[in-house]
C-alpha positions as CSV (number, residue, x, y, z in Angstrom):
1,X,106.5,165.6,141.7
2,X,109.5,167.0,143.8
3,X,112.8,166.2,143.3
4,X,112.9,164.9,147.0
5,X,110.3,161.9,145.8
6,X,111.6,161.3,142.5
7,X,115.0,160.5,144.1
8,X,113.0,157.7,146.1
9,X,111.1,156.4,143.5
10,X,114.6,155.9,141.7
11,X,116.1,154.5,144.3
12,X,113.5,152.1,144.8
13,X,113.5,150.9,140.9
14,X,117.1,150.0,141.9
15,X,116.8,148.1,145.0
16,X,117.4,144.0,143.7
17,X,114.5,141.7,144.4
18,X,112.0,144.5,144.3
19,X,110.4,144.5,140.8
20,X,107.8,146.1,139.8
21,X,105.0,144.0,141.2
22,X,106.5,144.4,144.5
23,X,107.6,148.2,144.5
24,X,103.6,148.9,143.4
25,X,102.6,146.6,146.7
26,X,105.1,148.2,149.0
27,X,104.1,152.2,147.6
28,X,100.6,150.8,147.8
29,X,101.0,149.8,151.5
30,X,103.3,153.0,152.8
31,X,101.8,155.5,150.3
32,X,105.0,156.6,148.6
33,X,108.1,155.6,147.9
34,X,109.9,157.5,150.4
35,X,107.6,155.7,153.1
36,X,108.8,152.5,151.9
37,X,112.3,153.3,152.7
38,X,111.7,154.7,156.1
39,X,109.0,152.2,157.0
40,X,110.4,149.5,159.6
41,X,111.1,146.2,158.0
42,X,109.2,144.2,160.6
43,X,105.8,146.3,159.4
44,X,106.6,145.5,155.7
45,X,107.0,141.8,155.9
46,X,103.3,142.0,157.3
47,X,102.2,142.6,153.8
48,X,101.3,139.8,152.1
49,X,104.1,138.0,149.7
50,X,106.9,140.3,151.0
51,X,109.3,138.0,152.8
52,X,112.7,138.8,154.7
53,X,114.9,137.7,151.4
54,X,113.2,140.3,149.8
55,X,113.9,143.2,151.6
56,X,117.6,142.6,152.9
57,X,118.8,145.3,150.5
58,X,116.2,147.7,150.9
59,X,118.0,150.1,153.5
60,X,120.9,150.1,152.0
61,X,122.3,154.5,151.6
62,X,124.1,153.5,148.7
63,X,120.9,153.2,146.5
64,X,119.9,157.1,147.2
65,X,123.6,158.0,146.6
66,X,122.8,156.2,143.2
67,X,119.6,157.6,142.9
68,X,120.9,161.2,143.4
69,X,123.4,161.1,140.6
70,X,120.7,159.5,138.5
71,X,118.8,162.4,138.7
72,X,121.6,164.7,138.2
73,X,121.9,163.3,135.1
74,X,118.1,163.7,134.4
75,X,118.0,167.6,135.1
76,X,121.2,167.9,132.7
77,X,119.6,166.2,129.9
78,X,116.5,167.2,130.2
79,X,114.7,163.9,130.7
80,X,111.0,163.6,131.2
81,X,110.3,160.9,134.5
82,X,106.8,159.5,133.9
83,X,105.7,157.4,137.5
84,X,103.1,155.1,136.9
85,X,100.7,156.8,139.1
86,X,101.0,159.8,136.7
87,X,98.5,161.2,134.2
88,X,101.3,161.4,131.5
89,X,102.4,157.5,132.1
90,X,101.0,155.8,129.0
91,X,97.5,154.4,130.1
92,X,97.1,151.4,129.1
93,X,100.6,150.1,130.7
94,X,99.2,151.5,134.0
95,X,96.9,148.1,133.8
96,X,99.7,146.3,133.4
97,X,100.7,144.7,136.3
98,X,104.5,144.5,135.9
99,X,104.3,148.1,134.0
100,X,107.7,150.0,135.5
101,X,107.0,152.1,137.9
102,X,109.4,155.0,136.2
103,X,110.0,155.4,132.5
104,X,112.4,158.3,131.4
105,X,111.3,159.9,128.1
106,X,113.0,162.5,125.7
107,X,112.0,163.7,122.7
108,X,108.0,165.1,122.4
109,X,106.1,162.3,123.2
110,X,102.3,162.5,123.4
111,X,100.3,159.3,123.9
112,X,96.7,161.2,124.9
113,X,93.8,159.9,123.5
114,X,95.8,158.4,120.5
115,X,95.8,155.2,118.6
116,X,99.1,153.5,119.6
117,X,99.9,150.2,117.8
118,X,102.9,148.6,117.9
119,X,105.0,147.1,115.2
120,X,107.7,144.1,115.6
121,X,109.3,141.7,113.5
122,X,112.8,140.3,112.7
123,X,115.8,142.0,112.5
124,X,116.5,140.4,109.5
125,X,113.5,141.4,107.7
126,X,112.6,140.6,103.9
127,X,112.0,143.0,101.0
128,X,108.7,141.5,100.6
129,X,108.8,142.8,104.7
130,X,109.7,146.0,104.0
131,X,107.3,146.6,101.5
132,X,104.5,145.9,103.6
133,X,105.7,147.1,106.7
134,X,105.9,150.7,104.2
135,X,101.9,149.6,103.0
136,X,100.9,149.1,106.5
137,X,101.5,152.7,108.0
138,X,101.0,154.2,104.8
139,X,97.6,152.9,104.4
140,X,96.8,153.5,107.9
141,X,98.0,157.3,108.3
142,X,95.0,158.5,108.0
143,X,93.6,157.1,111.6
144,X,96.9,159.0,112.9
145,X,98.1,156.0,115.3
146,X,101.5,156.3,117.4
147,X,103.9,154.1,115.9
148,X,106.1,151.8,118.6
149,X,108.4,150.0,117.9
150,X,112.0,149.1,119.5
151,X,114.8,150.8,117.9
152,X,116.4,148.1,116.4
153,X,117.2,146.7,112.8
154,X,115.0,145.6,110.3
155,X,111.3,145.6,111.2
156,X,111.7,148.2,113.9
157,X,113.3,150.3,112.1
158,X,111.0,150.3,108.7
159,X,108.3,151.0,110.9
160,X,109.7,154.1,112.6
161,X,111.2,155.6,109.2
162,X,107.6,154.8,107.6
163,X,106.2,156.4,110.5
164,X,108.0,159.8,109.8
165,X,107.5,159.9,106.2
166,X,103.7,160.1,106.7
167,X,103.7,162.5,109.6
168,X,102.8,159.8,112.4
169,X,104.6,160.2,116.0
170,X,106.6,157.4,116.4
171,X,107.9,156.3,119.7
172,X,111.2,153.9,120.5
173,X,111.4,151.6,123.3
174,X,114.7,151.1,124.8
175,X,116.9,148.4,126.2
176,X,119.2,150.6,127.7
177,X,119.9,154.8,129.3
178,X,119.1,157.4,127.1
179,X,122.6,158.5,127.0
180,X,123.7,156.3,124.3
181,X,122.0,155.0,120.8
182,X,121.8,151.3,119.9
183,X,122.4,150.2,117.7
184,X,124.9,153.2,116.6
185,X,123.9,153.2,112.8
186,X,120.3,154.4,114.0
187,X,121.9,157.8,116.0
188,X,120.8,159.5,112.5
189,X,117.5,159.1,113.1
190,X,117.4,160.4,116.4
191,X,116.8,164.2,116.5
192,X,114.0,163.5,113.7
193,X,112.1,160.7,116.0
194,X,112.5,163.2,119.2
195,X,110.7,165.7,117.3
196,X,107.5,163.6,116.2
197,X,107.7,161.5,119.0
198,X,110.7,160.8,121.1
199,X,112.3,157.6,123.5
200,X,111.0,156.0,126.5
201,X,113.0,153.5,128.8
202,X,112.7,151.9,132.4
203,X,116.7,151.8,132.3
204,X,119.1,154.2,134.3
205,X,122.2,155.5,132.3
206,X,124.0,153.5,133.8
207,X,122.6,150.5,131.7
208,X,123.7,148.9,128.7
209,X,121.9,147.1,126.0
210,X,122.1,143.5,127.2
211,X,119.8,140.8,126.6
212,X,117.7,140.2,129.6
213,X,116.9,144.3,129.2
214,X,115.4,143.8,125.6
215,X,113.6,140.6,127.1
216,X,112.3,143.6,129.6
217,X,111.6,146.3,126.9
218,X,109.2,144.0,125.3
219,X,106.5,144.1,128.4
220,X,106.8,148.0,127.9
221,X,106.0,148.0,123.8
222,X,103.4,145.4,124.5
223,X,101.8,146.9,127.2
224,X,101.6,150.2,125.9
225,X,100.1,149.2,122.9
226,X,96.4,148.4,121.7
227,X,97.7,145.7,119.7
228,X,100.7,144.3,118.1
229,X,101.6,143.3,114.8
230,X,104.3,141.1,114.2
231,X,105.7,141.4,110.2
232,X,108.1,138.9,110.1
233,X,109.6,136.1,112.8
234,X,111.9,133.2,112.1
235,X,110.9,130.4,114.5
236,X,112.1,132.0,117.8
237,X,112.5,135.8,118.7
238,X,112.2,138.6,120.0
239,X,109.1,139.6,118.6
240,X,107.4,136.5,119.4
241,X,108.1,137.4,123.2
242,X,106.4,140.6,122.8
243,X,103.1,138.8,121.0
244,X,102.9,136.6,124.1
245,X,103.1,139.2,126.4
246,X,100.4,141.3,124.6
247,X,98.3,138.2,124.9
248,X,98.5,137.7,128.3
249,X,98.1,141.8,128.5
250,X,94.9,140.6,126.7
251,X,95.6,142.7,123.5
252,X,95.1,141.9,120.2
253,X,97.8,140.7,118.3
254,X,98.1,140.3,114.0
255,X,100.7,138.1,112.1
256,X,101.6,138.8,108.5
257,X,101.4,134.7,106.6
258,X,104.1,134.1,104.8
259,X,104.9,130.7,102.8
260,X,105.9,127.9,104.7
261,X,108.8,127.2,103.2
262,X,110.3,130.8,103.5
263,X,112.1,131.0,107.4
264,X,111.3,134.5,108.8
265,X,107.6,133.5,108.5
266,X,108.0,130.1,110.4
267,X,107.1,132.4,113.6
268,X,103.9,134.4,112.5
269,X,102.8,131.0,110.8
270,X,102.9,129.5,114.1
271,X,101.1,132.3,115.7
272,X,98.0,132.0,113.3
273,X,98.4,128.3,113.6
274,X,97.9,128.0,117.1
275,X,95.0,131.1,117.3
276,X,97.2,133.6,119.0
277,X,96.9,136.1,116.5
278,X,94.7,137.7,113.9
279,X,96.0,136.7,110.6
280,X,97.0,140.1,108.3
281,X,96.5,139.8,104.8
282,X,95.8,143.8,104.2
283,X,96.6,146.9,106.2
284,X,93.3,147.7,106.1
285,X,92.2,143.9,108.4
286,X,93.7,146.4,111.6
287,X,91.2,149.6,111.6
288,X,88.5,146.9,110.9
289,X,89.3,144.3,114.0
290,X,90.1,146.8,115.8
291,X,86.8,149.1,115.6
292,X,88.4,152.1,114.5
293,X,86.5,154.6,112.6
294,X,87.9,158.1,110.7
295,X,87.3,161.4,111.8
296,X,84.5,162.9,109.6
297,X,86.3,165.6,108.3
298,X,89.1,163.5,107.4
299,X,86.7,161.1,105.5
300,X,87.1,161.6,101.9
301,X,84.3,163.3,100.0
302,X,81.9,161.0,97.1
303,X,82.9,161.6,93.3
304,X,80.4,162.3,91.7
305,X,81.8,159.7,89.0
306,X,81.7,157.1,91.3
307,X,82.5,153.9,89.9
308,X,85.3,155.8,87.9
309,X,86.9,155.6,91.8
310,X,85.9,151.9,92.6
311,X,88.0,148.6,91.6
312,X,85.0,145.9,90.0
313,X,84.6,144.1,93.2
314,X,84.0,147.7,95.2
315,X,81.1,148.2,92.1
316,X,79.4,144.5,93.2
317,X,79.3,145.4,96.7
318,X,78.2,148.8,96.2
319,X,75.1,147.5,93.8
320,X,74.5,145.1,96.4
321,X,73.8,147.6,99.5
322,X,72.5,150.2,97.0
323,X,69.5,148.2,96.2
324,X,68.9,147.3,100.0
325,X,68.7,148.7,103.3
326,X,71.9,147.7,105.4
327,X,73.2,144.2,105.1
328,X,75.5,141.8,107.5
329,X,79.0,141.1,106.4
330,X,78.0,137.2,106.2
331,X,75.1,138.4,104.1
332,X,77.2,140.5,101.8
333,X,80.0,137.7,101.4
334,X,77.3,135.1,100.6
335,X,75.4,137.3,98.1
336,X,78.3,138.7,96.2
337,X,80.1,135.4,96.1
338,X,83.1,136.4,97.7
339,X,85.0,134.9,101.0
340,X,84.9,136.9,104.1
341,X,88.5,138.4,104.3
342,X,88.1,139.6,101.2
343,X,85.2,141.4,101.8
344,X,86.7,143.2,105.1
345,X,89.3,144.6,102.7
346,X,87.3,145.7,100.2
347,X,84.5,147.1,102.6
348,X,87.3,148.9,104.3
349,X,88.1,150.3,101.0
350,X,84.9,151.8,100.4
351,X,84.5,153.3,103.8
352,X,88.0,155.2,102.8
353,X,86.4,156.5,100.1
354,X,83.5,157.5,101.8
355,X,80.9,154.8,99.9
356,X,79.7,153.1,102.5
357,X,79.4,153.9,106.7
358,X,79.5,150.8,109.1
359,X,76.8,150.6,111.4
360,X,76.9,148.6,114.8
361,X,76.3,144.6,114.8
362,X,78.6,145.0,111.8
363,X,76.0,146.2,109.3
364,X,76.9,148.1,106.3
365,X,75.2,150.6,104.4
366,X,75.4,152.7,100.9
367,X,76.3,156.6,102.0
């Protein structure tokens, strides 16, 4: 796009009691974002649910003055505008009603045809948190998903650190301009994140990280997202926003248990509790809800010492299909004597060692 209609697009993000739903009516109505500003206000309260209170400010020179120096700053930094009728805006949050109609990216972001999977969770996160928020992208590195997450302490963090150590792109989700970092600790991690990944924010430089923004942010990592997983959440929080929101997005969402005595699981507890998330006992419970299958050629090749590779429950499942054709999950929980969840996990185990191939109608059969 030109300079000439990004500077209206901008301007129009800025105008107050326009949001996002509106802004998408009014550029649906006019065609552009310049139209809407040149457009006479008595044709744009015909459009249904645009009233007068709504558009008082709307003509108002100061918000392309704004918008001008806005983009100033853009060009000088090097920021990446993604509109929302874009190719490069991230594709699932263009089905997202309230999606922002700008984000402003740096770093090397590439969302195309890629797994992306958020990851949110208290700031005050556990060591037992930690150490599976570390299992969770390490075991699931080799489906390469995009790692999102918001930036902040403790669970967001973890995740985005565990996401460069296995080679994953990783993107953060701001509450504020790309010309600061918040918190400050996490400015070391910057130039590393921009080069397997990067930033992305609906907020002008001009913003600062203030509450009803990271109330904001949330939509964006939830809508983006194929699904969510919350690690860890005391009672209330931020992270229990964002599940909400990728439920009424109509994305899945997982929750880590925890015991019921221990606080920052009170919140994930409650989200199993009340059905509005898959419980997560094992990394491998996402690829498997999910649908996700490997690559061939990043599927692991058969030992030809096979059960030197498999744990004992692996070696009663494989006997099992080995000495049938393929068998529904029920079938194989029931005739190996072993719940359900557990034998998700262990399937999915096998399938990572290339022992057994899922079939559709969630049949499974020996390679």
């Amino acid at each position: 796009m030109s300079d000439q209609d990004l500077i209206f697009i901008i301007a129009l993000q800025n105008v107050p009691k326009i949001g996002d739903i509106t802004a998408k009516k009014l550029i649906a109505h006019c065609g552009s974002a310049e139209a809407v500003f040149k457009e006479k206000r008595n044709h744009l309260l015909k459009i249904d649910g645009i009233g007068y209170h709504m558009l008082q400010d709307v003509y108002n020179k100061n918000h392309l003055i704004a918008a001008e120096a806005e983009l100033r700053f853009i060009k000088e930094t090097n920021i990446t505008c993604l509109y929302f009728m874009d190719t490069k805006y991230p594709e699932k949050l263009k089905h997202c009603i309230d999606g922002p109609i700008l984000l402003f990216q740096s770093g090397q972001v590439d969302l195309k045809q890629r797994r992306l999977i958020s990851i949110v969770g208290t700031r005050k996160i556990t060591s037992s948190g930690v150490a599976f928020c570390e299992q969770l992208v390490e075991q699931l590195a080799v489906f390469n998903p995009v790692i999102i997450s918001g930036f902040a302490y403790g669970t967001d963090i973890t995740a985005q650190k565990a996401a460069l150590k296995h080679n994953l792109q990783t993107v953060g989700c701001l509450a504020h301009g790309l010309n600061q970092v918040y918190p400050k600790v996490h400015k070391r991690y910057v130039a590393e994140i921009e080069k397997n990944g990067g930033f992305l924010t609906e907020f002008w430089s001009t913003s600062n990280p203030e509450r009803e923004n990271f109330l904001k942010r949330n939509r964006v990592i939830a809508g983006m997202s194929e699904a969510t997983i919350v690690i860890e959440s005391a009672e209330r929080g931020g992270s229990l926003v964002t599940a909400d929101i990728a439920n009424s997005y109509n994305r899945d969402v997982f929750a880590v248990p925890g015991r019921i005595t221990d606080s920052q699981s009170v919140g994930c507890n409650n989200l199993i509790k009340y059905q509005k998330a898959h419980l997560l006992s094992t990394p491998l419970d996402v690829p498997y809800i999910l649908n996700w299958e490997l690559e061939h050629d990043k599927k692991p090749a058969i030992q030809k010492q096979l059960f030197v590779e498999l744990e004992e429950e692996e070696k009663i499942i494989y006997n099992f299909l080995k000495s049938r054709e393929s068998q529904l999950l029920d079938s194989i929980a029931l005739e190996c004597n072993m719940p359900i969840f557990k034998v998700v996990g262990v399937l999915l185990n096998m399938e990572l060692k290339g022992v057994i191939r899922p079939l559709p109608g969630k049949l499974f059969e020996v390679v």
